[in-house]
Structures are given as C-alpha cells and as structure tokens.
N, C-alpha and C positions, 0 to 999 in steps of 0.2 A: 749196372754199376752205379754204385749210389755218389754223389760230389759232397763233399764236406762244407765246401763254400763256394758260391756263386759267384763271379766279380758283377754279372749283369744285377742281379737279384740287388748285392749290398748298395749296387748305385743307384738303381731305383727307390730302393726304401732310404738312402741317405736322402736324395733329393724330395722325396715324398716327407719327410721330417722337417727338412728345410724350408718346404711349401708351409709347411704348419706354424702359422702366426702363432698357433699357442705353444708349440715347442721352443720357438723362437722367443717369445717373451719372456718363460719362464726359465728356462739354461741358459738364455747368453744377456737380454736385455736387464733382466731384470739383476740379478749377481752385479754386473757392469755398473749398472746406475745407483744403488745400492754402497758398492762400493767408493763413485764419483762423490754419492752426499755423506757418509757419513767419515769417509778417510778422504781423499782426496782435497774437498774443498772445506772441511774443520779446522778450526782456529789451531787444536791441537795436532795435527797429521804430522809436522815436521820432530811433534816430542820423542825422545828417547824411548821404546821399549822394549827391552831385554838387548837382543843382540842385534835390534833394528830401530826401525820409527814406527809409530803408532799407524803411519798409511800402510806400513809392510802388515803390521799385525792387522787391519782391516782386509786386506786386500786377502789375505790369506784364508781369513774366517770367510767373506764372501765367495772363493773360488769352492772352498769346500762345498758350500750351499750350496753352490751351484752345479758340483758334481752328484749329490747325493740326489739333489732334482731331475738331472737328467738320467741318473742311474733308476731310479723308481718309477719315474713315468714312462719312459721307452719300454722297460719290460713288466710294465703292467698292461700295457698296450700289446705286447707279446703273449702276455697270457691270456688276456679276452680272446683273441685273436686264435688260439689253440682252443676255447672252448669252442669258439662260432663252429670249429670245424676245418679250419685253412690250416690246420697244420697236417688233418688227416687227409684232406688234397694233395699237397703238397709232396706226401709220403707216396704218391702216384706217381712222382717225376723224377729226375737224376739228381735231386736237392736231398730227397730226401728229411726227415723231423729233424735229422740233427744238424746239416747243415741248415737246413733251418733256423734253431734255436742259437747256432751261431752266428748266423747273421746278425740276427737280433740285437745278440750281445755283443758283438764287434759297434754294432749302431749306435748301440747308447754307451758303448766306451769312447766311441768319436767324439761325440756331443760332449760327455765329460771333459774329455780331453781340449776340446775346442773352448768352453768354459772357463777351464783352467786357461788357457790361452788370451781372451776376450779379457781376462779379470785381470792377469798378469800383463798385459801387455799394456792397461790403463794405469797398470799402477808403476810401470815402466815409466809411462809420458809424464807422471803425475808426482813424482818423489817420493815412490815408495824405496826404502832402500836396507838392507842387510849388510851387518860390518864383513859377509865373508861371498863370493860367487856360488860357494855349494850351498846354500842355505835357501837360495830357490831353486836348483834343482831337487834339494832333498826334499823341501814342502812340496813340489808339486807330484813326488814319486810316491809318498806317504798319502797325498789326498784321492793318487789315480790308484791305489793300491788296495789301501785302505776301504774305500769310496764302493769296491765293486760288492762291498756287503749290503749296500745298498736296491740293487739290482735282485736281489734275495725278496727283499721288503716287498719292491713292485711286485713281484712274480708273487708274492703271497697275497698284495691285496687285491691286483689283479683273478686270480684264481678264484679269493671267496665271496670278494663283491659283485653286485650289477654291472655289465661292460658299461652301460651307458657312463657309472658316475667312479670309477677305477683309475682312471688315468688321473681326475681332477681331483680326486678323494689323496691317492700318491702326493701330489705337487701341493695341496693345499696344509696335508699333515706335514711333511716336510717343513712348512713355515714355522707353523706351530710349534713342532719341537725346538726349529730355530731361535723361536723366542724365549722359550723355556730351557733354552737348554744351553745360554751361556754365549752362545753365538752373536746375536745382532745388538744389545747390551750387555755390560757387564753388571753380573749380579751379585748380592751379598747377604750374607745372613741366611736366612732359613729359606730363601727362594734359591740361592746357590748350593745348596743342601739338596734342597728338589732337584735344581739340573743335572748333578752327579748323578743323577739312576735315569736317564734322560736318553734316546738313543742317537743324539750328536753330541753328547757332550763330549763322552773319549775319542771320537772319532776327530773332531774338532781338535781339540785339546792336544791330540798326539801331530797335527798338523802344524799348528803352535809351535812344537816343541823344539824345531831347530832356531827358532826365532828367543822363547824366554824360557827355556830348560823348564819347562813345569813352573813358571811360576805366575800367578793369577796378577790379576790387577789389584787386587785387594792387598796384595805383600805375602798370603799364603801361597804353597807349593803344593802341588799334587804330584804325590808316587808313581813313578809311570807303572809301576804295576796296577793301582788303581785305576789308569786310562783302558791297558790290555782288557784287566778284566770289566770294565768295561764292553767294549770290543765285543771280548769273547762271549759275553751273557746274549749281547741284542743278536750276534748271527745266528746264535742257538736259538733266540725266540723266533729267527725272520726264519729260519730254517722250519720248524714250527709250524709255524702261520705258512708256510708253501706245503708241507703235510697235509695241515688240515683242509687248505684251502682243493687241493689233487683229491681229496676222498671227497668237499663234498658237490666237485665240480663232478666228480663220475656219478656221486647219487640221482642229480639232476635229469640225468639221462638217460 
C-alpha cells in the first residue's frame, strides 16, 4: 500500500533545506535584508502609499520575491532529483512517486510560507503598516496562492536544464525578472511597458492590490484583468516549459 505522505521523509527533507546555506540565503535572508534597505530604513518608508506606507508596499514586493524563489528552487531541485533516478527508487517503498512529489511540494510551500513570515514579521518590528487588519492577511494569501505558479517554472527548468546549474539558474532568473519586472524599482516609460509582459509583474502586482487597488507609483492604474492575464499567459508558458522539459528528460535516456 503505497503513503501519500511521509511525516519522516518531509522532516528530513525540511531539515536537509534548512542545512542548506543556499536555501537559506536566497528565501529568507536575502527577501528580509532587502526588504530592511530598501523599506525599512528609507528616508521615505513612513510615506503614504495607497491603503498603506511605502514599508508595507516594500515589504510586500520582497515577500513575493521571496516566495517565487523559494517556489522555483525547491522544485527544480525535485526535478533534477526525478531525473538522477530517486524518484524511481523511491517508487520501490510505501512513499511511493506521488507521495513523493508531494513532499516536495509541501517543502517548498513551507519555505515560501516561512518567507512570507521572515519578511512580514520585519516589517511588523519596522513600521510597515496597512489602514485595514485584512490587508495582510489578504496579501500574504494572494502571494502563497498565487506564488505556487511558480513551483511550475522550477519543475520546467529543472526538467530541461543540467542538475548541476537548475537550482542556481531557478533563483538567479528569478532576480532578474525582479528587476525587470517592476519589483525591486519602480519603472517608467518604455521599460515599465517591458515589465508588463514580464513573469512577476501580475503576479506582484495582484499582491500589491489590497495595499493600492492597481495603482502604480507613476499615478497610472492597471486593469486587474490585465494582472490575471498576465498570470494566466506565464502558467501556460511554465506549463509548457515542464512538457517540453518530461520529453526531452525521457529522450536522454
């Protein structure tokens, strides 16, 4: 009889995660510090913006970050992990591939979640602040929701790249589009043009939304239908990119 989930299995791979300085810097330290320079201790952090302060609207953009990191690397790290072959081991024991692949994804929903935690809870000590109580439960239920499209991405670039450089390829693109994509500055003009087809922008952006109803730094507003589809285009490309990447892990071999 096959186990759908393990408690032994998810505590070992929680703690195996936890051991990992690079997991650790990239999902909790780095979101956290991040968030400490650029909201927390700016001249502007206590300013008005939208239905908060400018520390809430920082703090917010960095927990995202720092879910979509932790969502991408964990289960790119899953998927190398299915090529080497340990998931067809595994398919040997009472765990079974799918408790398996759930563990996994319970793992790097923890880390997110913890993320979200680490980022919110600095920005707790630190004067982030929202005119309403639901406005961070709702951001952090949007970014843990939202967020697990991300875990999509890993699994695809895990799949079609090298194990060696899949995990670091995951966490390192993930910056990237941060920058580009509206997150870590605000952009304007034809580079904010760019960040709309970007695949943190809507994702971000709809995290935002209980804090400034859609509306940018610049004074313009975004359609939340704009944000969805958004959304809905990169899960169909991350969806995609985990196709192509299962055909050409099988040609491999």
């Amino acid at each position: 009889m096959t186990m759908t989930i393990s408690p032994t299995m998810l505590r070992v791979e929680a703690m195996r995660q936890i051991r990992n300085p690079y997991t650790l810097a990239f999902t909790l330290a780095m979101p956290v510090a991040m968030y400490l320079l650029f909201g927390a201790t700016a001249d502007y952090a206590s300013a008005s913006a939208g239905n908060g302060n400018v520390a809430f609207y920082v703090m917010v953009s960095m927990a995202a970050y720092g879910t979509a990191v932790a969502m991408s690397s964990l289960t790119s790290l899953a998927a190398t992990e299915a090529k080497q072959g340990w998931g067809r081991q595994l398919a040997m024991t009472p765990l079974g591939t799918a408790g398996y692949a759930v563990t996994k994804l319970l793992t790097a929903v923890a880390f997110a979640a913890l993320a979200v935690l680490a980022v919110f809870v600095a920005g707790l000590l630190t004067g982030a602040e929202a005119t309403d109580g639901w406005r961070w439960a709702a951001t952090a239920g949007i970014i843990l929701g939202i967020g697990l499209m991300f875990g999509l991405y890993g699994l695809g670039v895990g799949l079609f790249f090298n194990s060696d450089t899949a995990a670091a390829l995951a966490s390192i693109s993930m910056t990237f589009f941060a920058f580009f994509g509206n997150v870590f500055l605000p952009l304007d003009g034809v580079m904010l043009d760019i960040a709309r087809f970007t695949p943190l922008y809507g994702f971000v952006a709809l995290t935002r939304w209980p804090l400034t109803d859609g509306v940018l730094t610049t004074g313009h507003t975004d359609p939340l239908w704009t944000l969805v589809a958004n959304v809905v285009a990169w899960v169909v490309v991350f969806g995609v990119l985990v196709a192509v990447g299962v055909r050409r892990s099988t040609s491999r071999r």
